[in-house]
C-alpha positions as YAML, in Angstrom:
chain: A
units: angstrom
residues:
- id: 1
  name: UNK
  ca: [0.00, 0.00, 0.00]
- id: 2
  name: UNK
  ca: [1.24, 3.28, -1.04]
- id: 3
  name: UNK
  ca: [0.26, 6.38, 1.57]
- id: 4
  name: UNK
  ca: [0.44, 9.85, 0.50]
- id: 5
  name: UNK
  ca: [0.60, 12.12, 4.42]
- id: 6
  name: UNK
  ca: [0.28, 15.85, 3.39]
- id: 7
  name: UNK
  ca: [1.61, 17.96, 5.82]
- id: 8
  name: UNK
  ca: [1.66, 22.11, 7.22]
- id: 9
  name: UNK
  ca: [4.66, 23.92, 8.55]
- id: 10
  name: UNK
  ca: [2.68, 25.91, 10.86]
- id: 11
  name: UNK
  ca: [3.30, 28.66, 14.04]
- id: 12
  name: UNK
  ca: [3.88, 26.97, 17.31]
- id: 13
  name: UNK
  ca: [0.79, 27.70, 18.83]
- id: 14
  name: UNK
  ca: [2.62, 29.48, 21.65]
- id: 15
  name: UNK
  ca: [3.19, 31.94, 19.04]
- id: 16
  name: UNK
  ca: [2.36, 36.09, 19.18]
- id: 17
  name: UNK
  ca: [1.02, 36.60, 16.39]
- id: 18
  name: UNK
  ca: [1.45, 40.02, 14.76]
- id: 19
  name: UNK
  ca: [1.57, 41.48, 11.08]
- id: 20
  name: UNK
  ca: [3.38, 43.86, 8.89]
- id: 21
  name: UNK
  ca: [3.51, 45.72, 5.61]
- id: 22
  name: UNK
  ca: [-0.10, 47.45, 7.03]
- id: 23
  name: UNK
  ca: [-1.71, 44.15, 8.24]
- id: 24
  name: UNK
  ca: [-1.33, 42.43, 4.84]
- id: 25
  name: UNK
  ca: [1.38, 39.82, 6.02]
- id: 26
  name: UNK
  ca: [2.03, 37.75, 8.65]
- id: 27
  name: UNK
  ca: [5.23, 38.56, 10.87]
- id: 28
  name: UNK
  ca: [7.54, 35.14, 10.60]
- id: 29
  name: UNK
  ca: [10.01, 37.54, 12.50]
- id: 30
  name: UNK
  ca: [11.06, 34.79, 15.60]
- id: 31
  name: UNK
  ca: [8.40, 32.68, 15.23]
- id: 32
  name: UNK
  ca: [9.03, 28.93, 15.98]
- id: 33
  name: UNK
  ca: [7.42, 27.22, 13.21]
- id: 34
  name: UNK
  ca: [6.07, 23.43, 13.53]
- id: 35
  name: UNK
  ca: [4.34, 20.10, 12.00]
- id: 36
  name: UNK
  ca: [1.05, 20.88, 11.99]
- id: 37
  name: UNK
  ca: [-0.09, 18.46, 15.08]
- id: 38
  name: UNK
  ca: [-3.49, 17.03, 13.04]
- id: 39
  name: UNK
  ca: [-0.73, 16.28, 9.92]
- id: 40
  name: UNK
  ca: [1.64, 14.80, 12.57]
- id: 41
  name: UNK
  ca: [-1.38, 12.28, 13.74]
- id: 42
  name: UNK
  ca: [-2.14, 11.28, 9.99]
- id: 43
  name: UNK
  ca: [1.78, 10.30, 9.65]
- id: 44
  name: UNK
  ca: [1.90, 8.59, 12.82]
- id: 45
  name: UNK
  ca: [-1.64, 6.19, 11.68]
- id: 46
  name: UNK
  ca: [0.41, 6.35, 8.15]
- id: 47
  name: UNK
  ca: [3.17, 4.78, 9.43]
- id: 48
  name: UNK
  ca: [1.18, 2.28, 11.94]
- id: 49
  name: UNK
  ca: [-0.53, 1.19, 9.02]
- id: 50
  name: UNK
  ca: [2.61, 0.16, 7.23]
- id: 51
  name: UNK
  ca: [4.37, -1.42, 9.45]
- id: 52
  name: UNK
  ca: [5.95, -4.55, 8.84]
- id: 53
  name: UNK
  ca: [6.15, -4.11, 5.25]
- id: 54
  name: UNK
  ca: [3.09, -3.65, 4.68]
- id: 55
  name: UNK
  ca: [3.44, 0.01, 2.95]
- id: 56
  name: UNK
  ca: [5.24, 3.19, 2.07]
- id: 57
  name: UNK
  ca: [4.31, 6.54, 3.32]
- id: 58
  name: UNK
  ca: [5.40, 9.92, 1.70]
- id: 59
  name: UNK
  ca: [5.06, 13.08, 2.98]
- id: 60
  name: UNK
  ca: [4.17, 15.96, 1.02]
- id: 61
  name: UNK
  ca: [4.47, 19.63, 1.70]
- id: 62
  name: UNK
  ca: [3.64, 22.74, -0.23]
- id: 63
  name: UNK
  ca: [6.53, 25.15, 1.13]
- id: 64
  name: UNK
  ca: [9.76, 27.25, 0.51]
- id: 65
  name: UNK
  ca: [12.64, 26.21, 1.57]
- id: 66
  name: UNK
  ca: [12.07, 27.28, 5.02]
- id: 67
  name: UNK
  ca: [9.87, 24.43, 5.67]
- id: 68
  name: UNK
  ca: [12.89, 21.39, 5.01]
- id: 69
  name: UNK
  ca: [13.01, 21.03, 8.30]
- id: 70
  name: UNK
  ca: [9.80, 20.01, 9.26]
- id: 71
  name: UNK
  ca: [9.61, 18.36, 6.80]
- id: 72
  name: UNK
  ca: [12.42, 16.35, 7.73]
- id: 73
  name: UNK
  ca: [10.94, 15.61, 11.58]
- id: 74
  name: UNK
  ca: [8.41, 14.06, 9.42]
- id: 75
  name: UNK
  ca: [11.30, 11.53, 8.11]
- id: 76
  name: UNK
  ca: [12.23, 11.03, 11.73]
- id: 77
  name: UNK
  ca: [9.26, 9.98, 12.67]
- id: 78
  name: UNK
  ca: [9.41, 7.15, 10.20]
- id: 79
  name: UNK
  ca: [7.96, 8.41, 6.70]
- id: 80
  name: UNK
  ca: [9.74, 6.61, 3.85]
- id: 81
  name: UNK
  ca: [10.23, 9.93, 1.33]
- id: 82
  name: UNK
  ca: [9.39, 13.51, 1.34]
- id: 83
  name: UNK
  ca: [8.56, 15.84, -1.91]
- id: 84
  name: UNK
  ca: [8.25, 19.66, -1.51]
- id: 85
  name: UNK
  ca: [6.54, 21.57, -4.09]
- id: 86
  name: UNK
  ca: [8.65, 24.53, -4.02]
- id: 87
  name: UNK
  ca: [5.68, 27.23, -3.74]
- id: 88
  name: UNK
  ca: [4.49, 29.91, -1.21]
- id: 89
  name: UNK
  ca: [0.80, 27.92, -0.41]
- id: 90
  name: UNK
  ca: [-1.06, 31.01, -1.03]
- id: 91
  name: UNK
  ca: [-4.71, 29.42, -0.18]
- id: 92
  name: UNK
  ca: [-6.19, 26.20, 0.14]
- id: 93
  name: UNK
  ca: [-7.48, 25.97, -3.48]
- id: 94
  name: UNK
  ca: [-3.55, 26.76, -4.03]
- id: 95
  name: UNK
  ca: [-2.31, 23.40, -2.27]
- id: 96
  name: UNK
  ca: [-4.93, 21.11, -2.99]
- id: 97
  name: UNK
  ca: [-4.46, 21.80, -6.78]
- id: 98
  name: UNK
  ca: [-0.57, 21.20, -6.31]
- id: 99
  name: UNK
  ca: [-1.04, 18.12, -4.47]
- id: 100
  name: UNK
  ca: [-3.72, 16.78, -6.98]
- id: 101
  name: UNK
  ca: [-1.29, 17.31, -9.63]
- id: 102
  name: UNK
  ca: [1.63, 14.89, -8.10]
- id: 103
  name: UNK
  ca: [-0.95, 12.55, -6.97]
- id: 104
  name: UNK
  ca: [-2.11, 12.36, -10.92]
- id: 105
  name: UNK
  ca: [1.71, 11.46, -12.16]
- id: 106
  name: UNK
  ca: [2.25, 9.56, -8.42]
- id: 107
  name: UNK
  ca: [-0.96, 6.73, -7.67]
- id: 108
  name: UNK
  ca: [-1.49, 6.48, -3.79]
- id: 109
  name: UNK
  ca: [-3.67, 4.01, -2.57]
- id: 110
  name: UNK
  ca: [-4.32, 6.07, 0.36]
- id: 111
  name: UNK
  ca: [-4.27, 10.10, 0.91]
- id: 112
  name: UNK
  ca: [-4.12, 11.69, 4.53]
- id: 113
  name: UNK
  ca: [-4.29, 15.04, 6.34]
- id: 114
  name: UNK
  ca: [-5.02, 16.60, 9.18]
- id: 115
  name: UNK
  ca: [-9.01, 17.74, 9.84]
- id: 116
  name: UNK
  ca: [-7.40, 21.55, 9.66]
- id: 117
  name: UNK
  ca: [-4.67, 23.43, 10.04]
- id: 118
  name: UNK
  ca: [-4.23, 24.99, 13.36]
- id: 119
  name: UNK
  ca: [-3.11, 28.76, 11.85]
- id: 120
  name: UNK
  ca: [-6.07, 29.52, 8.91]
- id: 121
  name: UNK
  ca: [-8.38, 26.54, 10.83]
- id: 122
  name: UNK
  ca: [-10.06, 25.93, 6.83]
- id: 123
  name: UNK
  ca: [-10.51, 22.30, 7.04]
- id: 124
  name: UNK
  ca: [-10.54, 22.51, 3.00]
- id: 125
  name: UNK
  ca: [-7.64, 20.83, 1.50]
- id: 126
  name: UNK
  ca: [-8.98, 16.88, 1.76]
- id: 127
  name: UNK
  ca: [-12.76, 18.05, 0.14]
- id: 128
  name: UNK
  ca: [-11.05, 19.63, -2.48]
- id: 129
  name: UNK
  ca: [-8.22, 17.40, -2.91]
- id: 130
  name: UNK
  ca: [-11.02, 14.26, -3.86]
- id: 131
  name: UNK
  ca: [-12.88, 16.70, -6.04]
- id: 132
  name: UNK
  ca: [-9.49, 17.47, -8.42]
- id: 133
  name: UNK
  ca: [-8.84, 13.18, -8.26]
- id: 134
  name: UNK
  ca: [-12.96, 12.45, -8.70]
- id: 135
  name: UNK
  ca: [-12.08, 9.82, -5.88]
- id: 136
  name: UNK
  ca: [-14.21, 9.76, -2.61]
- id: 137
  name: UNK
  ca: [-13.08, 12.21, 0.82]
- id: 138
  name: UNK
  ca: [-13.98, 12.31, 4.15]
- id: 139
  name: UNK
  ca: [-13.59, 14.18, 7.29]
- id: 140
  name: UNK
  ca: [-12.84, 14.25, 9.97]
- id: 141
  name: UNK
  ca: [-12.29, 10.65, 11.07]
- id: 142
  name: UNK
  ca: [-11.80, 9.78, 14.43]
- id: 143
  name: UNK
  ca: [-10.52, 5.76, 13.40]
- id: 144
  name: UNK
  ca: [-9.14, 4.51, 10.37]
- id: 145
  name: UNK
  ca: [-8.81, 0.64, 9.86]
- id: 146
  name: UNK
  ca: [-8.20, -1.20, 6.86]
- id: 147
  name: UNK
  ca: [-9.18, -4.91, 5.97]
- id: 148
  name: UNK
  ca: [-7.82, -6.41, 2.72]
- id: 149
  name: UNK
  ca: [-9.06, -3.96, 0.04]
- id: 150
  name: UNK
  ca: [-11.67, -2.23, 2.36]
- id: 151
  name: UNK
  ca: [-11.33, 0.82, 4.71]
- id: 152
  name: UNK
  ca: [-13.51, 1.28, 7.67]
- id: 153
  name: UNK
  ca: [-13.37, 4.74, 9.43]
- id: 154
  name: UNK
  ca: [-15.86, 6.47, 12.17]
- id: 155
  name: UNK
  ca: [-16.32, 9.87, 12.34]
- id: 156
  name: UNK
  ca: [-18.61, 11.48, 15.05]
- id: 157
  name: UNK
  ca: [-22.13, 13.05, 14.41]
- id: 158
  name: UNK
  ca: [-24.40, 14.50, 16.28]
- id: 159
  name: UNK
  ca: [-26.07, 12.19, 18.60]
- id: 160
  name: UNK
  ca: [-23.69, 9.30, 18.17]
- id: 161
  name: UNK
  ca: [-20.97, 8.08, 15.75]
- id: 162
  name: UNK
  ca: [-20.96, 7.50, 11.98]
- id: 163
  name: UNK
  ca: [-19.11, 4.20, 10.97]
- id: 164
  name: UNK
  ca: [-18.70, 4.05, 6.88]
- id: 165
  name: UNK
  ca: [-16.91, 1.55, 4.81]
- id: 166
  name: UNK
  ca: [-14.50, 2.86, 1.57]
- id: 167
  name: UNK
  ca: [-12.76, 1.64, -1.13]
- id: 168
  name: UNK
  ca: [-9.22, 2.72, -2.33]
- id: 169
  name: UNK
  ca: [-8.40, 4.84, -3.34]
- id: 170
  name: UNK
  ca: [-9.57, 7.76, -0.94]
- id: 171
  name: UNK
  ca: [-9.12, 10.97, 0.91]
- id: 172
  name: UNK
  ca: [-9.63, 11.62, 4.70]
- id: 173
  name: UNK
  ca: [-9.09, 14.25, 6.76]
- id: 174
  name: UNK
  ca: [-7.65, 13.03, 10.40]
- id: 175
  name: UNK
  ca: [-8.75, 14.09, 13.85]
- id: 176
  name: UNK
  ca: [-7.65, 13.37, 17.45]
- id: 177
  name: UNK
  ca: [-8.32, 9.34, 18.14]
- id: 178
  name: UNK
  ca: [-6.86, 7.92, 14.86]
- id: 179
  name: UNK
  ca: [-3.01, 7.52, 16.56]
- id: 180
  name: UNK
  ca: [-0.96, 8.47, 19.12]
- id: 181
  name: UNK
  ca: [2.11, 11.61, 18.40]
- id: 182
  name: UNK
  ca: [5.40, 9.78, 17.72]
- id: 183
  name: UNK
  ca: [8.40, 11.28, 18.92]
- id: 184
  name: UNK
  ca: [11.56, 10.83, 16.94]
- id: 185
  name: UNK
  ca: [13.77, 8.41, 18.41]
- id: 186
  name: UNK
  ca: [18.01, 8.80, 18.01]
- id: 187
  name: UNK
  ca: [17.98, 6.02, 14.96]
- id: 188
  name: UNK
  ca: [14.97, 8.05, 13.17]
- id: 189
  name: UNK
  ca: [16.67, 11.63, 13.20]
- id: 190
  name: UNK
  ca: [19.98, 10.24, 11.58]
- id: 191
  name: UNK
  ca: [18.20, 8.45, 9.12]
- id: 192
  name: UNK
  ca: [15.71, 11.26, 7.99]
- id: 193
  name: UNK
  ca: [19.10, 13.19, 6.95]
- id: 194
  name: UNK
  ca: [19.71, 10.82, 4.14]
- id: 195
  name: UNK
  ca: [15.97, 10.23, 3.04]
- id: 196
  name: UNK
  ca: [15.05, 11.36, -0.12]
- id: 197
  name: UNK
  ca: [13.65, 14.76, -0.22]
- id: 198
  name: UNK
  ca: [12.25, 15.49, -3.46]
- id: 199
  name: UNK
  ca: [12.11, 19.65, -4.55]
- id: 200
  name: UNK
  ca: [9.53, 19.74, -7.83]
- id: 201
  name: UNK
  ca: [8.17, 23.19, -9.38]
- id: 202
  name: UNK
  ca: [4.57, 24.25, -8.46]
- id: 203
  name: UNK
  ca: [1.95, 23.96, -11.51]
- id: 204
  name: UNK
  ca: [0.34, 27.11, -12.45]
- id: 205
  name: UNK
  ca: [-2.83, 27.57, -11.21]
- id: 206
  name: UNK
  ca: [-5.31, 30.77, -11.19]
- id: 207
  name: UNK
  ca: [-5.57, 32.93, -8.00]
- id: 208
  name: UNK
  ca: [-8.98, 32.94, -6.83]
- id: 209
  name: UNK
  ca: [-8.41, 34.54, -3.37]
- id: 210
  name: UNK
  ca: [-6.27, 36.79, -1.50]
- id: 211
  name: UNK
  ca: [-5.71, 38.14, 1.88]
- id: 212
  name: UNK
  ca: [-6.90, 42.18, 2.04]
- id: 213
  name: UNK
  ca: [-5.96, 42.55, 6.09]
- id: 214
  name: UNK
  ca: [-5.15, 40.09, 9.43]
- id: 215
  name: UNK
  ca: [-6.69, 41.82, 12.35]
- id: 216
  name: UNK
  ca: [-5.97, 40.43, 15.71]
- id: 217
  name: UNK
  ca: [-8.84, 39.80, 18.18]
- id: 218
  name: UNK
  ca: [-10.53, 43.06, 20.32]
- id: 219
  name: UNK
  ca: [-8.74, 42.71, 24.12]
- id: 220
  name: UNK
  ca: [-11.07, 41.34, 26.77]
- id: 221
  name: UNK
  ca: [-13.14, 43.79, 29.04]
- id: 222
  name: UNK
  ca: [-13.41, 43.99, 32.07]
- id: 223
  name: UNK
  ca: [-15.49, 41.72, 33.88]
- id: 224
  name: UNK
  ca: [-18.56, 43.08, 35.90]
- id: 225
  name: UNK
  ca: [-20.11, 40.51, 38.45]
- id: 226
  name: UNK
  ca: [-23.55, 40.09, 39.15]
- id: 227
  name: UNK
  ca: [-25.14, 38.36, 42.26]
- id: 228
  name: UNK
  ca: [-27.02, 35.40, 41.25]
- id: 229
  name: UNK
  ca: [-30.31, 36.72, 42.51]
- id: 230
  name: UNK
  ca: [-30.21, 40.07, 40.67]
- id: 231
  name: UNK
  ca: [-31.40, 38.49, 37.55]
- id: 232
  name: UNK
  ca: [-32.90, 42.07, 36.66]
- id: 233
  name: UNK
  ca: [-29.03, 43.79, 36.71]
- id: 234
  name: UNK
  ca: [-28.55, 41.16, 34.64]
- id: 235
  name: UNK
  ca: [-30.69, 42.04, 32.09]
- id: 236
  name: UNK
  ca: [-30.05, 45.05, 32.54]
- id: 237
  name: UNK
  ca: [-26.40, 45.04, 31.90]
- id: 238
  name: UNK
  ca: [-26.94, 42.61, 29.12]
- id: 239
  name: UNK
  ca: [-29.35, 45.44, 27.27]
- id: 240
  name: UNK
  ca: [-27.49, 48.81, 27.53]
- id: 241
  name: UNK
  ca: [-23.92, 47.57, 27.70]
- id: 242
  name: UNK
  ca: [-23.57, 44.35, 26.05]
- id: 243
  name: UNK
  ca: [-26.48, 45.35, 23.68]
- id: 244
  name: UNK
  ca: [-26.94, 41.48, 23.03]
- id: 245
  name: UNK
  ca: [-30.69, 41.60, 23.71]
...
């Protein structure tokens, strides 16, 4: 089985975020930059799910240079290969065309990511990804099995849980449940140095978004407490200074 794990370099989440050039850009300036944690549980079922010969996984990213070394954690952890498409991932139209493109020259049985990435939070990428193949996507899965040709995964619904059978190939976006984080062990990081990581061109594509202004969040009030039998300052408060009713 052949596993395609597409993967964000995204801000530690620890991260103060601020912008430049008049809120139009995002301030990399000292910012730790990571595996996106939802990717990093897709490579770590990836990788379960191959075991004992029973697969390949490659990684794929949609990055600058800047991003190689997340990209090569992701070897550490036990991926096979890595490919970068050597691209600024302006939108997520933007990298699920690219990634549709090398999946088209490169057959995958199997095609993983993470539910969302934790900076723009679009949960996009895997719904369009199956569109550009025409093969069937899901998300978010909470368990991903496989039995001979057949994939069962269960996603949650309201109410209760969703349990749906698939053939290969497919797409699914991965949520918390599927695997445990794997940490790079000693033997992993020297081996990821001298894993192939493959650098192709990015495929023009139209622009059909871009970003006008960030804006961070309004600062918190202050808090006003109310005893729990004034329900009529309550209201009160609620109507002339929250204006919510």
């Amino acid at each position: 089985m052949k596993i395609l794990v597409c993967i964000s370099n995204v801000p530690d989440t620890t991260t103060k975020i601020t912008f430049t050039d008049n809120n139009t850009q995002f301030n990399t300036a000292g910012v730790q930059f990571i595996l996106n944690p939802y990717d990093e549980i897709a490579l770590a079922r990836a990788i379960e799910l191959s075991e004992g010969g029973k697969g390949t996984v490659t990684v794929i990213n949609i990055g600058e240079i800047s991003t190689e070394p997340t990209i090569r954690k992701a070897l550490a952890i036990g991926a096979d290969d890595a490919v970068r498409v050597n691209a600024k991932p302006h939108d997520a139209y933007f990298v699920a065309f690219q990634l549709a493109q090398y999946v088209k020259e490169n057959a995958f049985d199997l095609i993983l990511t993470g539910r969302e990435s934790i900076d723009y939070n679009g949960s996009k990428v895997a719904g369009m990804l199956g569109e550009f193949l025409d093969i069937p996507s899901i998300s978010i899965i909470k368990k991903l099995d496989i039995n001979g040709d057949i994939a069962t995964v269960e996603r949650e619904i309201e109410g209760g849980k969703e349990v749906i059978t698939i053939p290969f190939p497919f797409v699914a976006g991965v949520a918390e449940g599927v695997a445990e984080w794997k940490i790079p062990n000693m033997r992993g990081i020297m081996s990821a140095r001298t894993k192939p990581l493959k650098v192709i061109e990015a495929v023009a594509v139209k622009t059909l978004s871009e970003v006008i202004s960030y804006e961070t969040p309004a600062p918190r009030g202050q808090v006003k407490l109310v005893p729990a039998d004034d329900a009529a300052k309550l209201i009160e408060l609620l109507h002339s200074e929250a204006k919510v009713i």
